[in-house]
C-alpha positions as CSV (number, residue, x, y, z in Angstrom):
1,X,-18.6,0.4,24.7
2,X,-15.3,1.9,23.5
3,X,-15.1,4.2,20.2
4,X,-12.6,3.5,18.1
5,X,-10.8,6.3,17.5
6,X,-10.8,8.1,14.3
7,X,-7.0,8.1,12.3
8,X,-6.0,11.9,11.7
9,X,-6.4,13.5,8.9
10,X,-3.7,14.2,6.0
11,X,-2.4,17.8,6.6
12,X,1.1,19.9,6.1
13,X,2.6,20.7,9.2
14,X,4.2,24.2,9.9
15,X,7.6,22.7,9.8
16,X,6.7,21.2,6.1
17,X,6.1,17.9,7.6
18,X,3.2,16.2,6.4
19,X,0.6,13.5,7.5
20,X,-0.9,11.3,4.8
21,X,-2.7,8.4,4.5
22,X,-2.0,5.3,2.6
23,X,-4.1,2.7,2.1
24,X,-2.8,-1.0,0.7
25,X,-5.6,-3.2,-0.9
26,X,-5.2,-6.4,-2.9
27,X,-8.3,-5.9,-5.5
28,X,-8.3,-9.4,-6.9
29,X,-8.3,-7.9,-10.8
30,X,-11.6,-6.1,-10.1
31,X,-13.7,-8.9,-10.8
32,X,-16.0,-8.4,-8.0
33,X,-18.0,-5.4,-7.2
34,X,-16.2,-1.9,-8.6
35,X,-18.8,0.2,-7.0
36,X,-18.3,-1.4,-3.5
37,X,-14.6,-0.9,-4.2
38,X,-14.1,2.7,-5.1
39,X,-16.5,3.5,-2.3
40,X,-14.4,1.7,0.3
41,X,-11.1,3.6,-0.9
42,X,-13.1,6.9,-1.1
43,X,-14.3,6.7,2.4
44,X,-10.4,5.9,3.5
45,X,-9.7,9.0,2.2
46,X,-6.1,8.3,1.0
47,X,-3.3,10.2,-0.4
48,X,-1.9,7.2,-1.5
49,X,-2.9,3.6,-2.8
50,X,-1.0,0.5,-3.0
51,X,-2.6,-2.1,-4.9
52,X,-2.2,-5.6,-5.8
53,X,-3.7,-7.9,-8.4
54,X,-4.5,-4.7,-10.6
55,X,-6.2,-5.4,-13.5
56,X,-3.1,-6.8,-16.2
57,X,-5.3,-8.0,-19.2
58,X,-7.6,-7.1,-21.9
59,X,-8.2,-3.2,-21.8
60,X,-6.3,-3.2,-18.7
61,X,-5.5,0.7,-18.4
62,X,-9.3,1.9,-18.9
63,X,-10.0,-0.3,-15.8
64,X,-7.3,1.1,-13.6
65,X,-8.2,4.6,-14.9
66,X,-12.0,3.8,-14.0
67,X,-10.8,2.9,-10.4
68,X,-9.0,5.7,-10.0
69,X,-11.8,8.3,-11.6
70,X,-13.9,6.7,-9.3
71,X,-12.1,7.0,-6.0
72,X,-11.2,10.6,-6.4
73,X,-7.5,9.8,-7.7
74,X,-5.4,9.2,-10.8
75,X,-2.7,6.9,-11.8
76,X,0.7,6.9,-10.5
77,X,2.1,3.3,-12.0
78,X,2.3,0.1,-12.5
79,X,-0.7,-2.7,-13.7
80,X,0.5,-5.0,-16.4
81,X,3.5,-3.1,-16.6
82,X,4.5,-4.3,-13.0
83,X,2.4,-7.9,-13.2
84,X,0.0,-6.7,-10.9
85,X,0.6,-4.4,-8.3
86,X,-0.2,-0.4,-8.9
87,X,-0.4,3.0,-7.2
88,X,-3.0,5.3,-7.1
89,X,-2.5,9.1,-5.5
90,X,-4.4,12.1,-4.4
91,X,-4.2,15.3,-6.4
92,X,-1.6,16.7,-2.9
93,X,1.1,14.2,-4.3
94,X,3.7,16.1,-6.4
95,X,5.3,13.3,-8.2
96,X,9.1,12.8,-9.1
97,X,9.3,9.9,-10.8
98,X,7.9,6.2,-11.3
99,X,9.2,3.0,-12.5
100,X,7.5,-0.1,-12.9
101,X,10.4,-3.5,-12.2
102,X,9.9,-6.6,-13.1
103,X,11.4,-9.5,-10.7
104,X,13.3,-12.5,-12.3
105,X,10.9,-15.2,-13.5
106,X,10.4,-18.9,-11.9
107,X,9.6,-21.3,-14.6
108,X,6.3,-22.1,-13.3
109,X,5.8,-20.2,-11.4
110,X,3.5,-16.3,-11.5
111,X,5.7,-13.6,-12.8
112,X,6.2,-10.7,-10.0
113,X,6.9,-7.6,-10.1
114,X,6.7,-3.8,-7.6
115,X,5.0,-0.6,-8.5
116,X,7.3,2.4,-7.5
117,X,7.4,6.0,-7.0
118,X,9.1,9.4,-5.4
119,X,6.4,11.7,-4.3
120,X,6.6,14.9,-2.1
121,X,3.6,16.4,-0.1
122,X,4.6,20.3,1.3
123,X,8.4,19.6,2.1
124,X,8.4,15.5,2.7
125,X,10.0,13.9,0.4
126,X,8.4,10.0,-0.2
127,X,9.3,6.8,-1.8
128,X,6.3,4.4,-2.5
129,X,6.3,0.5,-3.5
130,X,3.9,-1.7,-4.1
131,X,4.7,-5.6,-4.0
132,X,2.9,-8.9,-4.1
133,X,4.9,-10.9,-2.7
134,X,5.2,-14.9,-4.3
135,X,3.2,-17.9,-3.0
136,X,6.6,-20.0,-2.9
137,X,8.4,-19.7,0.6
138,X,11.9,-19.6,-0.8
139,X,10.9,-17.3,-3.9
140,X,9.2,-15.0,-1.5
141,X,11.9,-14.5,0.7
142,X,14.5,-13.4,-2.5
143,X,11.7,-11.1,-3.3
144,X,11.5,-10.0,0.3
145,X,15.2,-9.1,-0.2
146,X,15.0,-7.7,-3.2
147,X,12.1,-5.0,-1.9
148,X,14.6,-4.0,1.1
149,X,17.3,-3.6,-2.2
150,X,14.8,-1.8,-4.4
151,X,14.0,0.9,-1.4
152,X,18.0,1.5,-0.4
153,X,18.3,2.5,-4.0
154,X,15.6,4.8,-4.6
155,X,17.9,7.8,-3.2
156,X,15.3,8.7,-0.5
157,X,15.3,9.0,3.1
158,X,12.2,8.0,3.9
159,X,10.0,5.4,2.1
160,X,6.4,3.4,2.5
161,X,5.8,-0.3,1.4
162,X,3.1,-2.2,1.4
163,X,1.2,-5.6,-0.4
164,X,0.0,-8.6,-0.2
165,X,2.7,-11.0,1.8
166,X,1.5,-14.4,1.2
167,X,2.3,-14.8,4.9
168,X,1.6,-13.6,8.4
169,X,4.0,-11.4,10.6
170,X,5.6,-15.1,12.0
171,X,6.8,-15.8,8.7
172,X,10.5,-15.4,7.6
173,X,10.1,-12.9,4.8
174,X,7.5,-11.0,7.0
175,X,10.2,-11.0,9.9
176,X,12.6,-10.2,7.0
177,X,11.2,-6.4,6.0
178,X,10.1,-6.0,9.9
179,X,13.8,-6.3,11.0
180,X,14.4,-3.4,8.2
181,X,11.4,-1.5,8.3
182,X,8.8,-0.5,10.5
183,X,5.7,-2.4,10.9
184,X,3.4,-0.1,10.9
185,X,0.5,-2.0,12.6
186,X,2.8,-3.7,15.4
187,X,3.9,-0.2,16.0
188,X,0.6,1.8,15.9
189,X,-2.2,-0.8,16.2
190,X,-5.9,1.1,14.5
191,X,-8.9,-1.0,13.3
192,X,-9.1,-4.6,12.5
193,X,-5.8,-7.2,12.7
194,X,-6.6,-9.9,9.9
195,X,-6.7,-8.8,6.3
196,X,-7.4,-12.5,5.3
197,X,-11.0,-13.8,6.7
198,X,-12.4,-16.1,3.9
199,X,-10.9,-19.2,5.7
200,X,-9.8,-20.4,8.9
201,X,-8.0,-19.2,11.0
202,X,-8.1,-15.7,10.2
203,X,-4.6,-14.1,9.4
204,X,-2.6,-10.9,8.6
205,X,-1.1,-11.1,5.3
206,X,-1.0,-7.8,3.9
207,X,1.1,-5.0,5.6
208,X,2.1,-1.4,5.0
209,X,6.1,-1.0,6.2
210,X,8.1,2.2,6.8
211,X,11.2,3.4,6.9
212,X,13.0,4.6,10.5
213,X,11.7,8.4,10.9
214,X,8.3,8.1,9.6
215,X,6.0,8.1,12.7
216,X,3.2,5.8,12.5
217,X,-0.4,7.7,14.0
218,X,-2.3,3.9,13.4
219,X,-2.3,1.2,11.3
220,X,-5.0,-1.3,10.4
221,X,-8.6,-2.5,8.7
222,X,-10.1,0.2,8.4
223,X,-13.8,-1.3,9.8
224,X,-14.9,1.8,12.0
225,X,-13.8,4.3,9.2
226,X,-16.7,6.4,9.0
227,X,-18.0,5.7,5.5
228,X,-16.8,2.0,5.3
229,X,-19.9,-0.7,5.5
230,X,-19.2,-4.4,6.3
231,X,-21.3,-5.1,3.2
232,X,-18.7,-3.3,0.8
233,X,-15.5,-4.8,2.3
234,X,-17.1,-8.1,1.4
235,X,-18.4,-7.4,-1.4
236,X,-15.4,-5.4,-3.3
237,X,-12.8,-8.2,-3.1
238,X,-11.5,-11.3,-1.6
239,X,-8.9,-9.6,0.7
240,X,-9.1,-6.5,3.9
241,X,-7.9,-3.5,3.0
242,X,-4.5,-1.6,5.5
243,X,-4.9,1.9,6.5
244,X,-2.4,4.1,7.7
245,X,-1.8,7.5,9.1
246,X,1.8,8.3,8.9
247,X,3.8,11.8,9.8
248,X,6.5,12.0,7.0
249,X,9.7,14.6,8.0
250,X,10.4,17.7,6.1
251,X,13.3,16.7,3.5
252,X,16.2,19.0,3.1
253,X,15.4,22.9,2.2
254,X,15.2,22.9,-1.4
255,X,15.6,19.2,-1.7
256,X,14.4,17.5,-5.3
257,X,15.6,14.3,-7.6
Protein backbone atom coordinates (compact mmCIF):
# COMPACT_ATOMS: atom_id res chain seq x y z
CA UNK A 1 0.00 0.00 0.00
CA UNK A 2 1.44 3.46 -0.98
CA UNK A 3 2.70 6.00 1.84
CA UNK A 4 1.67 9.19 1.46
CA UNK A 5 4.38 11.29 1.54
CA UNK A 6 5.19 13.54 4.21
CA UNK A 7 4.91 17.75 3.14
CA UNK A 8 8.56 19.34 3.92
CA UNK A 9 9.22 21.02 6.61
CA UNK A 10 9.38 25.03 7.00
CA UNK A 11 13.07 25.97 6.77
CA UNK A 12 15.23 29.18 5.41
CA UNK A 13 17.03 28.33 2.42
CA UNK A 14 20.74 29.54 1.91
CA UNK A 15 19.59 32.00 -0.73
CA UNK A 16 17.03 33.52 2.02
CA UNK A 17 14.31 31.71 0.47
CA UNK A 18 12.01 30.14 2.71
CA UNK A 19 9.55 27.15 2.92
CA UNK A 20 6.46 27.55 5.23
CA UNK A 21 3.47 26.09 5.88
CA UNK A 22 0.01 27.49 5.81
CA UNK A 23 -2.79 25.95 6.92
CA UNK A 24 -6.55 27.38 6.04
CA UNK A 25 -9.38 26.10 8.35
CA UNK A 26 -12.96 27.34 8.64
CA UNK A 27 -13.53 26.76 12.58
CA UNK A 28 -17.27 27.30 12.63
CA UNK A 29 -16.97 30.01 15.73
CA UNK A 30 -15.37 27.31 17.99
CA UNK A 31 -18.44 25.86 19.03
CA UNK A 32 -17.41 22.32 18.73
CA UNK A 33 -14.50 20.70 20.32
CA UNK A 34 -11.33 23.34 21.06
CA UNK A 35 -9.18 20.63 22.20
CA UNK A 36 -9.68 18.57 19.02
CA UNK A 37 -9.06 21.79 17.24
CA UNK A 38 -5.78 23.23 18.54
CA UNK A 39 -4.46 19.67 18.31
CA UNK A 40 -5.28 19.27 14.65
CA UNK A 41 -3.51 22.78 13.87
CA UNK A 42 -0.54 21.79 16.20
CA UNK A 43 0.09 18.60 14.53
CA UNK A 44 0.04 20.70 10.95
CA UNK A 45 2.73 22.40 12.23
CA UNK A 46 2.01 25.79 10.54
CA UNK A 47 3.78 29.02 10.17
CA UNK A 48 0.66 30.45 9.20
CA UNK A 49 -3.20 30.10 9.76
CA UNK A 50 -5.98 31.37 7.79
CA UNK A 51 -9.23 31.08 9.46
CA UNK A 52 -12.70 31.56 8.89
CA UNK A 53 -15.79 31.90 11.08
CA UNK A 54 -13.45 33.06 13.98
CA UNK A 55 -15.10 33.60 16.97
CA UNK A 56 -16.92 37.51 16.45
CA UNK A 57 -19.10 37.70 19.64
CA UNK A 58 -19.22 37.93 23.29
CA UNK A 59 -15.55 37.83 24.68
CA UNK A 60 -14.48 37.21 21.29
CA UNK A 61 -10.61 38.10 21.61
CA UNK A 62 -10.00 35.72 24.75
CA UNK A 63 -11.26 32.88 22.50
CA UNK A 64 -9.08 33.69 19.53
CA UNK A 65 -6.19 34.30 22.00
CA UNK A 66 -7.08 30.69 23.69
CA UNK A 67 -6.77 29.11 20.10
CA UNK A 68 -3.83 30.60 19.42
CA UNK A 69 -2.05 29.83 23.08
CA UNK A 70 -3.10 26.58 22.43
CA UNK A 71 -1.71 25.73 19.00
CA UNK A 72 1.70 27.15 19.66
CA UNK A 73 0.89 30.63 17.96
CA UNK A 74 -0.35 34.19 18.57
CA UNK A 75 -2.60 36.53 16.83
CA UNK A 76 -1.84 38.30 13.73
CA UNK A 77 -5.55 39.87 12.86
CA UNK A 78 -8.77 39.98 12.13
CA UNK A 79 -12.05 38.22 14.26
CA UNK A 80 -14.93 40.61 14.70
CA UNK A 81 -12.88 43.17 13.41
CA UNK A 82 -12.93 41.46 9.86
CA UNK A 83 -16.52 39.53 10.40
CA UNK A 84 -15.08 36.41 10.72
CA UNK A 85 -11.98 35.40 9.12
CA UNK A 86 -8.43 35.68 11.14
CA UNK A 87 -4.77 34.84 11.01
CA UNK A 88 -2.80 33.08 13.37
CA UNK A 89 1.33 32.82 12.91
CA UNK A 90 4.32 31.10 14.24
CA UNK A 91 6.88 32.88 16.34
CA UNK A 92 9.40 32.72 12.60
CA UNK A 93 6.93 35.33 11.08
CA UNK A 94 8.33 38.88 11.35
CA UNK A 95 5.37 40.99 10.83
CA UNK A 96 4.98 44.32 8.85
CA UNK A 97 1.80 45.19 9.08
CA UNK A 98 -2.08 44.12 9.29
CA UNK A 99 -5.30 45.49 8.45
CA UNK A 100 -8.51 44.09 9.00
CA UNK A 101 -11.34 45.44 5.63
CA UNK A 102 -14.62 45.22 5.73
CA UNK A 103 -16.47 44.44 2.28
CA UNK A 104 -19.68 46.53 1.35
CA UNK A 105 -22.78 45.30 3.01
CA UNK A 106 -25.87 43.39 1.17
CA UNK A 107 -29.11 44.31 2.97
CA UNK A 108 -29.82 40.92 4.00
CA UNK A 109 -27.43 39.50 3.48
CA UNK A 110 -23.97 38.33 6.18
CA UNK A 111 -21.59 41.12 6.38
CA UNK A 112 -17.96 40.02 4.89
CA UNK A 113 -14.98 40.97 5.34
CA UNK A 114 -10.67 39.57 4.73
CA UNK A 115 -8.01 39.22 7.42
CA UNK A 116 -4.67 40.70 6.03
CA UNK A 117 -1.07 40.89 6.57
CA UNK A 118 2.75 41.49 5.23
CA UNK A 119 5.02 38.99 6.92
CA UNK A 120 8.73 38.06 6.15
CA UNK A 121 10.39 34.66 7.10
CA UNK A 122 14.65 35.01 6.51
CA UNK A 123 14.62 37.24 3.29
CA UNK A 124 10.86 36.33 1.73
CA UNK A 125 8.77 38.84 1.87
CA UNK A 126 4.75 37.59 2.24
CA UNK A 127 1.36 38.97 1.96
CA UNK A 128 -1.47 36.95 3.72
CA UNK A 129 -5.39 37.12 3.33
CA UNK A 130 -7.89 35.44 4.73
CA UNK A 131 -11.57 35.48 3.08
CA UNK A 132 -14.94 33.91 3.41
CA UNK A 133 -16.29 34.20 0.58
CA UNK A 134 -20.45 35.04 0.40
CA UNK A 135 -23.18 32.30 0.01
CA UNK A 136 -24.76 34.50 -2.90
CA UNK A 137 -23.40 33.65 -6.47
CA UNK A 138 -23.33 37.16 -7.71
CA UNK A 139 -22.07 38.72 -4.27
CA UNK A 140 -19.43 36.17 -4.26
CA UNK A 141 -18.05 36.76 -7.45
CA UNK A 142 -17.59 40.91 -6.62
CA UNK A 143 -15.93 39.63 -3.55
CA UNK A 144 -13.91 37.25 -5.64
CA UNK A 145 -12.84 40.49 -7.50
CA UNK A 146 -12.36 42.44 -4.81
CA UNK A 147 -9.61 39.76 -3.14
CA UNK A 148 -7.60 39.75 -6.57
CA UNK A 149 -7.94 43.94 -5.97
CA UNK A 150 -7.06 43.79 -2.25
CA UNK A 151 -3.73 41.55 -3.07
CA UNK A 152 -2.43 43.87 -6.26
CA UNK A 153 -2.51 46.59 -3.70
CA UNK A 154 -0.73 45.23 -0.84
CA UNK A 155 2.76 46.43 -2.48
CA UNK A 156 4.08 42.84 -2.42
CA UNK A 157 5.45 40.49 -4.90
CA UNK A 158 4.36 37.51 -3.66
CA UNK A 159 1.18 36.73 -1.67
CA UNK A 160 -0.99 33.53 -0.16
CA UNK A 161 -4.90 33.47 0.02
CA UNK A 162 -6.95 31.22 1.26
CA UNK A 163 -10.91 30.60 2.86
CA UNK A 164 -13.81 29.15 2.70
CA UNK A 165 -15.25 29.62 -1.18
CA UNK A 166 -18.75 28.69 -0.90
CA UNK A 167 -18.04 26.87 -4.08
CA UNK A 168 -15.98 24.15 -5.78
CA UNK A 169 -13.06 24.75 -8.23
CA UNK A 170 -16.00 24.60 -11.31
CA UNK A 171 -17.46 27.57 -10.00
CA UNK A 172 -17.09 31.11 -11.53
CA UNK A 173 -15.56 32.88 -8.66
CA UNK A 174 -13.32 29.76 -7.96
CA UNK A 175 -12.26 29.93 -11.78
CA UNK A 176 -12.10 33.67 -11.15
CA UNK A 177 -8.92 33.69 -8.41
CA UNK A 178 -7.48 30.43 -10.32
CA UNK A 179 -7.14 32.42 -13.62
CA UNK A 180 -5.03 35.02 -11.28
CA UNK A 181 -3.49 32.92 -8.80
CA UNK A 182 -2.15 29.63 -8.37
CA UNK A 183 -4.22 26.83 -7.14
CA UNK A 184 -2.25 25.41 -5.03
CA UNK A 185 -3.81 21.91 -4.81
CA UNK A 186 -4.46 21.56 -8.72
CA UNK A 187 -0.82 22.42 -8.91
CA UNK A 188 0.73 20.26 -6.08
CA UNK A 189 -1.92 17.70 -5.23
CA UNK A 190 -0.93 16.26 -1.07
CA UNK A 191 -3.64 14.63 1.16
CA UNK A 192 -7.30 14.48 0.87
CA UNK A 193 -9.42 16.52 -2.20
CA UNK A 194 -12.87 17.45 -0.41
CA UNK A 195 -12.82 19.91 2.53
CA UNK A 196 -16.76 19.55 2.65
CA UNK A 197 -17.93 15.76 3.65
CA UNK A 198 -21.06 16.37 5.95
CA UNK A 199 -23.32 15.95 2.80
CA UNK A 200 -23.42 14.54 -0.51
CA UNK A 201 -21.52 14.66 -2.76
CA UNK A 202 -18.46 15.45 -1.24
CA UNK A 203 -16.81 18.83 -2.53
CA UNK A 204 -13.77 21.18 -2.41
CA UNK A 205 -14.81 24.43 -1.09
CA UNK A 206 -11.97 25.82 0.67
CA UNK A 207 -8.65 26.59 -1.11
CA UNK A 208 -5.29 28.20 -0.38
CA UNK A 209 -4.13 30.41 -3.69
CA UNK A 210 -0.73 31.90 -4.52
CA UNK A 211 0.78 34.24 -6.38
CA UNK A 212 3.09 33.43 -9.70
CA UNK A 213 6.73 32.61 -8.16
CA UNK A 214 5.70 30.90 -5.02
CA UNK A 215 6.40 27.14 -5.69
CA UNK A 216 3.84 24.86 -4.36
CA UNK A 217 5.69 21.40 -2.53
CA UNK A 218 1.71 20.00 -1.95
CA UNK A 219 -1.44 21.06 -1.14
CA UNK A 220 -4.35 19.39 0.54
CA UNK A 221 -6.36 17.66 3.79
CA UNK A 222 -3.98 17.01 5.71
CA UNK A 223 -5.38 13.17 6.76
CA UNK A 224 -1.92 11.26 6.79
CA UNK A 225 -0.25 14.28 8.73
CA UNK A 226 1.50 12.38 11.36
CA UNK A 227 -0.31 13.68 14.48
CA UNK A 228 -3.78 14.24 12.82
CA UNK A 229 -6.60 11.49 13.97
CA UNK A 230 -9.89 11.09 11.96
CA UNK A 231 -11.57 11.44 15.33
CA UNK A 232 -10.27 15.16 15.76
CA UNK A 233 -11.03 16.40 12.14
CA UNK A 234 -14.52 15.46 12.95
CA UNK A 235 -14.84 16.36 15.94
CA UNK A 236 -13.11 20.13 15.87
CA UNK A 237 -15.46 21.54 13.29
CA UNK A 238 -17.88 21.16 10.50
CA UNK A 239 -15.40 21.76 7.64
CA UNK A 240 -11.55 19.91 6.40
CA UNK A 241 -8.80 21.78 7.03
CA UNK A 242 -5.93 22.89 3.63
CA UNK A 243 -2.42 22.31 4.09
CA UNK A 244 0.26 23.68 2.28
CA UNK A 245 4.00 23.63 1.81
CA UNK A 246 5.06 26.51 -0.25
CA UNK A 247 8.82 27.82 -1.26
CA UNK A 248 8.49 31.73 -1.03
CA UNK A 249 11.58 33.71 -3.09
CA UNK A 250 14.09 35.87 -1.39
CA UNK A 251 12.72 39.62 -1.74
CA UNK A 252 15.05 42.38 -2.72
CA UNK A 253 18.47 42.79 -0.52
CA UNK A 254 17.36 44.98 2.15
CA UNK A 255 13.85 45.11 1.10
CA UNK A 256 11.09 46.29 3.96
CA UNK A 257 7.52 48.39 3.89
Amino acid sequence: MATTPLLPDSRTEPDGSAVIRVLSYNIRSMRDDTGALARVITACAPDLVLLQEAPRLFRWRKKLARLAAGSGLVILSGGATAAGPALLCSLRATVERTEDVLLPLTPGLHRRGFATAVVRFGGARLGVLSCHLSLQKDERYEQGGMLLDRLAGMGVEHAVAGGDLNEPPDGRTFRRLAEGLTDCRAAAPWGGEHTWTRTAPPRRIDALFATKGIEVLGCGVPHDQPGVTGADLRAATDHLPVLAALRVPAGPAGACA
